[in-house]
C-alpha positions, 0 to 999 in steps of 0.5 A, spaced: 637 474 681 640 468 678 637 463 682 639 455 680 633 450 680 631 443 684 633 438 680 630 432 682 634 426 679 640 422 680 641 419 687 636 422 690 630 420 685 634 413 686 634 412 693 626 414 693 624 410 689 628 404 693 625 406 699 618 406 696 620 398 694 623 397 703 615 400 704 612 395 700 615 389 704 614 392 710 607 392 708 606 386 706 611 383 711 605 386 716 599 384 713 601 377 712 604 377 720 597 380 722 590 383 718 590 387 724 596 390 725 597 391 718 591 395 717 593 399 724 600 400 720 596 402 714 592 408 718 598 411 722 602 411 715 596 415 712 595 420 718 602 422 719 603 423 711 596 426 710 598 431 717 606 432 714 601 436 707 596 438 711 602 442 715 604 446 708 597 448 708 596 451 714 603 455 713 601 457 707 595 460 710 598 462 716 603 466 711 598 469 705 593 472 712 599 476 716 602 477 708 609 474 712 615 475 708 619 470 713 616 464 709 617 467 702 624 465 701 622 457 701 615 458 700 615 453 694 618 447 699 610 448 704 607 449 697 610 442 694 608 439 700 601 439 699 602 436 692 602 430 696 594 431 697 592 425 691 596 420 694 593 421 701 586 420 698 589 415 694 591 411 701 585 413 705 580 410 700 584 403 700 584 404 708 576 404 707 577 397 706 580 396 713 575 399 717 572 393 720 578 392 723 578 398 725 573 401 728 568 397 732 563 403 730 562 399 724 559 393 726 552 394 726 551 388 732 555 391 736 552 399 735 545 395 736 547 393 744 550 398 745 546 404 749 552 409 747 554 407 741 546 407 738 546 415 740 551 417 735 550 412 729 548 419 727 555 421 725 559 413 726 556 410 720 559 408 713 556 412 709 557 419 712 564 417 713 567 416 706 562 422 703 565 426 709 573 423 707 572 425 700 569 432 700 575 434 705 580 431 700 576 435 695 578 441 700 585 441 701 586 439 694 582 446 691 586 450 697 593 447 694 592 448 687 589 455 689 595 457 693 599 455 687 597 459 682 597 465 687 604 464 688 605 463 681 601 471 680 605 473 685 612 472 682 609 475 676 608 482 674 601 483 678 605 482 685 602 487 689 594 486 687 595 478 688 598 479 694 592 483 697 588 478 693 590 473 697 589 475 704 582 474 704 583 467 700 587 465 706 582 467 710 578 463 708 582 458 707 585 458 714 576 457 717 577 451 712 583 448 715 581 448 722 574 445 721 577 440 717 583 437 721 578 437 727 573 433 723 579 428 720 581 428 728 575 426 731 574 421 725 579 417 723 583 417 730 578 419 736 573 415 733 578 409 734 575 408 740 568 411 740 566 411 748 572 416 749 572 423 747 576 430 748 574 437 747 581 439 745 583 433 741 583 437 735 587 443 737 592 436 740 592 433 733 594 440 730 600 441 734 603 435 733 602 436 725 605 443 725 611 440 729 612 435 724 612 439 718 617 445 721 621 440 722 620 436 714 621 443 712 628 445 717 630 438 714 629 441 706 631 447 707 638 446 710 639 440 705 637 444 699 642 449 702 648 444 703 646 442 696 648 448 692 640 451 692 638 457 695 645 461 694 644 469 696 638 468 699 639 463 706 643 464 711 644 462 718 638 467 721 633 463 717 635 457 720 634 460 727 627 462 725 626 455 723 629 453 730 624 457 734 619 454 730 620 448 731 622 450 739 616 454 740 611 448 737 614 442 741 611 446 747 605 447 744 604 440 744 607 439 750 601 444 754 596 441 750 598 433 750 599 436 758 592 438 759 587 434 756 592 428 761 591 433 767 584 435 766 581 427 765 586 425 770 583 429 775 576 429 774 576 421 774 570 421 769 570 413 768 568 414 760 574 419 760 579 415 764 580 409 760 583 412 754 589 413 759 587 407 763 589 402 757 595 406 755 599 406 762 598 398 763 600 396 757 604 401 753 607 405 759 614 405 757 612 408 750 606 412 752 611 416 755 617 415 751 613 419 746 612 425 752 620 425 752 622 426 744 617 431 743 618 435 748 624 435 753 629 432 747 627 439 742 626 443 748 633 442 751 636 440 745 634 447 741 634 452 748 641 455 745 641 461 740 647 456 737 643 450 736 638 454 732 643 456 728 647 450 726 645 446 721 647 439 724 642 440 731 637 443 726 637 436 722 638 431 728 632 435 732 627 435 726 629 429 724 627 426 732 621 430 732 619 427 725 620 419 729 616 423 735 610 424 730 609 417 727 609 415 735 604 419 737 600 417 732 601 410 733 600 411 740 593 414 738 591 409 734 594 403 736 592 400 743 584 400 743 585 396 737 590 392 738 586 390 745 580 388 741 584 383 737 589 380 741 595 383 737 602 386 738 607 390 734 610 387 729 617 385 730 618 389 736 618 395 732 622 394 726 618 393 721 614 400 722 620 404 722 621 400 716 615 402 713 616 410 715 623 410 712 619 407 706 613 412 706 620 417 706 621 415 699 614 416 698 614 423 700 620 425 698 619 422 691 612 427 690 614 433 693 621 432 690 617 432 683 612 437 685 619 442 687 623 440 680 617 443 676 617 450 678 622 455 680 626 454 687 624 460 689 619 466 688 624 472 687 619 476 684 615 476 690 613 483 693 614 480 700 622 476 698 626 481 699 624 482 705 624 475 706 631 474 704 634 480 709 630 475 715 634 478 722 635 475 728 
């Protein structure tokens, strides 16, 4: 089978690359507004592109243990995802230089009178930290490249044998995974306020990744598809697959988001209760405007079989998701600290939806180069016919 390749160039390189100048500004406007604001910018901007490639892992993983063959067809898009790993290690040791700002674990005065804080310096202490950033960087930089080559294997000649291979790869690959997204959770988000704690943020931080990488993913799929790539292989069946997975994780991280709310609300436990206190009296209105785009307008909005199948829903619900995402982050991050300095959002907002539209041209820019370089899609592999005759 003939297939034609991505070819990252033209306006799209273009416009990625001007993109990546609007992010620059938007930076410079917000560091320059405020070092507060600009570094708790900073951070959210780190975390959303970080948990966007961590998606494509996860899927990856998920796929290589059950031997999927729904995601074979357009398996190249996850695996090109994850070549955005250096740049996000690149971003994360410049956010070391914010942490100060950031976190108030930080500040040894403030450690060294405070009861709590003094109990857990065992784990919230500089040193610890960055080694552990690092080695989970080194990681998800392994499993990316080993996902790779396995997937260049299996497009070869040993399909078969690399397929079986792959399956206790995955395995552990998958271990890896969870472990390392509930330590970057609990590290670089829940430790934003060091007093409050929940069992389950891991698990919360993990929906809102798989949501927001379904919905980069139904974004690219449908593009390519339109652009001309993809012929013969994709058709509306896909499409719908991708629906209900974006559909399916938008209630996932509804019951998640649900019970932690629920459970502290009931038991009224004051160290529990004030991550909820601080965001009802202050951020109210966008505390649950963020409930609102990443559940009910996917929920209502994908409910049909024929939104599922109709490529304009699909972009303009995935396209809401991925909005929903860098609010539910912002909305993680962004009241302790900016409590702690007095601070607000930048300009009501436009300067931070600056900066994700330019963060796009970031992205888009490495995943695009990482697509280009090798074939769009893995005909030879033992799982692709399958894939491509996906049935709904």
């Amino acid at each position: 089978m003939e297939i034609k390749n991505f070819e990252f160039k033209g306006g799209l390189k273009k416009v990625s690359m001007a993109l990546i100048i609007l992010c620059l500004v938007a930076f410079g406007l917000s560091f320059s507004l405020n070092k507060a604001v600009g570094w708790v910018d900073f951070l959210v901007f780190s975390l959303y592109f970080t948990t966007l490639s961590l998606s494509g892992l996860f899927l990856l993983s998920l796929a290589g243990i059950v031997q999927a063959s729904w995601l074979t067809p357009y398996k190249r898009i996850p695996e090109a995802m994850t070549s955005f790993f250096p740049v996000s290690f690149i971003m994360f040791i410049v956010m070391c230089f914010g942490l100060h700002t950031v976190y108030e674990w930080t500040h040894k005065d403030v450690v060294a009178n405070d009861p709590i804080l003094s109990e857990k310096v065992a784990w919230l202490n500089e040193p610890r930290f960055i080694i552990t950033m690092v080695v989970m960087f080194v990681i998800w930089n392994v499993l990316s490249i080993f996902y790779r080559r396995f997937s260049d294997r299996l497009d070869g000649q040993n399909g078969v044998q690399a397929s079986k291979n792959q399956v206790g790869f995955s395995a552990i690959s998958m271990i890896l995974f969870s472990l390392t997204i509930c330590i970057f959770a609990f590290d670089w988000i829940m430790s934003v306020e060091p007093h409050w704690f929940s069992t389950i943020f891991g698990i919360y931080v993990f929906a809102g990744t798989f949501q927001s990488g379904a919905a980069f993913i139904t974004i690219c799929v449908v593009m390519l598809k339109r652009w001309g790539y993809f012929e013969g292989i994709l058709n509306e069946n896909h499409f719908h697959d991708l629906g209900k997975w974006m559909f399916g994780m938008s209630v996932f991280w509804a019951y998640i988001w649900i019970s932690q709310y629920l459970l502290i609300w009931y038991a009224n436990i004051p160290e529990e209760t004030e991550y909820y206190v601080l965001r009802h009296h202050h951020w109210n209105t966008i505390f649950f405007f963020n409930l609102a785009i990443n559940f009910f307008v996917p929920f209502f909005g994908l409910m049909t079989r024929k939104a599922k199948r109709t490529p304009k829903s699909l972009l303009t619900i995935a396209s809401i998701i991925l909005i929903g995402h860098y609010i539910d982050l912002y909305v993680m991050v962004a009241p302790k600290v900016f409590e702690h300095h007095n601070a607000h959002i930048t300009g009501n907002g436009i300067v931070q939806a600056l900066q994700l539209l330019g963060g796009f041209g970031l992205f888009i820019y490495v995943v695009g180069n990482a697509l280009s370089k090798r074939k769009i899609a893995a005909v030879n592999d033992p799982t692709f016919a399958e894939g491509s005759h996906l049935h709904q």
